[in-house]
N, C-alpha and C positions, 0 to 999 in steps of 0.2 A: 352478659359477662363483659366486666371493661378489657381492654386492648393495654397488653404490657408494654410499659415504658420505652423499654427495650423494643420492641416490636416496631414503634412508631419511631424510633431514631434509627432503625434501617430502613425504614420506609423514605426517609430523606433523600433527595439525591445532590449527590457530592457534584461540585463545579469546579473546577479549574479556572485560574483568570486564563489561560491560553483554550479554551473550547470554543471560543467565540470566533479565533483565530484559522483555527483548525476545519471549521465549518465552512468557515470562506475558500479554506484551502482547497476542500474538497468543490466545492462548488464551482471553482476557476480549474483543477485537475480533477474532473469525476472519474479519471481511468485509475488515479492512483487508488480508489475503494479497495480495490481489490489488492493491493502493493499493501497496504499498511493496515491488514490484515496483523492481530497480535500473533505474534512468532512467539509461542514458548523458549525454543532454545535458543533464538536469536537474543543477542546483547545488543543490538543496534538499536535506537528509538526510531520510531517510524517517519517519515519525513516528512509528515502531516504536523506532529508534533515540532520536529525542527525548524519547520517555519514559522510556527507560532513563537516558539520561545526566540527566537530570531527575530522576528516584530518586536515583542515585548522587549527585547533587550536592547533595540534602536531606538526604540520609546523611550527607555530610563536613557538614552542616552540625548535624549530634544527632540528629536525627528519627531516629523507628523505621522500620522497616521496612512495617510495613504501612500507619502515615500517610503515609510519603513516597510510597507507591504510590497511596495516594488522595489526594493533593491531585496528583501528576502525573495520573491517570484525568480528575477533575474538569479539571484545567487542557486535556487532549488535549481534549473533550469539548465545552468552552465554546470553544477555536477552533474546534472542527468546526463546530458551531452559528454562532458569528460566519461563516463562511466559507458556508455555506449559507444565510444572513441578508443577507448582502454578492450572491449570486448572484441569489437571486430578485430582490431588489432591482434590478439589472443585468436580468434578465432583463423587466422590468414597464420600465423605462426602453427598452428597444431594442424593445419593442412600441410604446410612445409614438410612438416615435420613424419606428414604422415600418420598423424593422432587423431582422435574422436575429438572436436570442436566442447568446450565445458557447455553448461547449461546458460542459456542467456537471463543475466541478471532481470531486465525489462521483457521479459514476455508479453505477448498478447493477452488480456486478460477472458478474453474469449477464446483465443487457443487453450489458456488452461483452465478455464469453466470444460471444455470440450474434453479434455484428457484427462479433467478428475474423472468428471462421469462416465470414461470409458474404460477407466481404470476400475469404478466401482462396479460397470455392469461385468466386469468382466469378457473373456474374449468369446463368450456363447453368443452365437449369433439367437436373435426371436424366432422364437417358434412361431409358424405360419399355420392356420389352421386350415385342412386341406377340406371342401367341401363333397362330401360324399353322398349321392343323394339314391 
């Protein structure tokens, strides 16, 4: 039986000019894997993504290739910094205050591999099997 038309045009896979980008991203930041993660209900584009289009758009504008990748790096780098500058901050204010400190935007991404999973086992501790002989 031949293969419907249709069948072999999903079989394609879609590229992006910024994947190429994005790859590198991940390669220079492997922590952020776990950050740019697709968020359903988030509206924000992931910042793997905003680097690339961030190259791309220093590109159309002359830049090389490997400046536009380091002032995108630097540019990713000083929001990350602002954005953990902004938290502590947040965080030292809701002690003031007396408040539960919010969730930190940059978590550990091994802290939360660790707290999904202890969320899914839930809080039963394992069963030991006692040797009876």
């Amino acid at each position: 039986m031949a293969t419907p038309r249709w069948l072999k045009s999903m079989e394609a896979q879609i590229t992006m000019p910024e994947d190429v980008y994005v790859k590198k991203f991940f390669q220079k930041h492997p922590d952020s894997l776990y950050h740019d993660a697709v968020k359903i209900s988030g509206f924000d584009p992931p910042p793997a993504r905003v680097f690339a289009w961030r190259v791309l758009e220093l590109k159309d504008q002359g830049v090389g290739e490997d400046q536009a990748m380091a002032i995108a790096d630097m540019e990713y780098r000083m929001e990350k910094k602002q954005k953990k500058e902004a938290y502590r901050r947040l965080k030292q204010i809701s002690r003031l205050q007396g408040k539960r400190p919010p969730p930190d935007p940059y978590p550990s991404a091994i802290k939360e591999i660790q707290a999904r999973r202890r969320s899914s086992c839930g809080s039963a501790s394992p069963t030991r099997r006692s040797s009876t002989s």
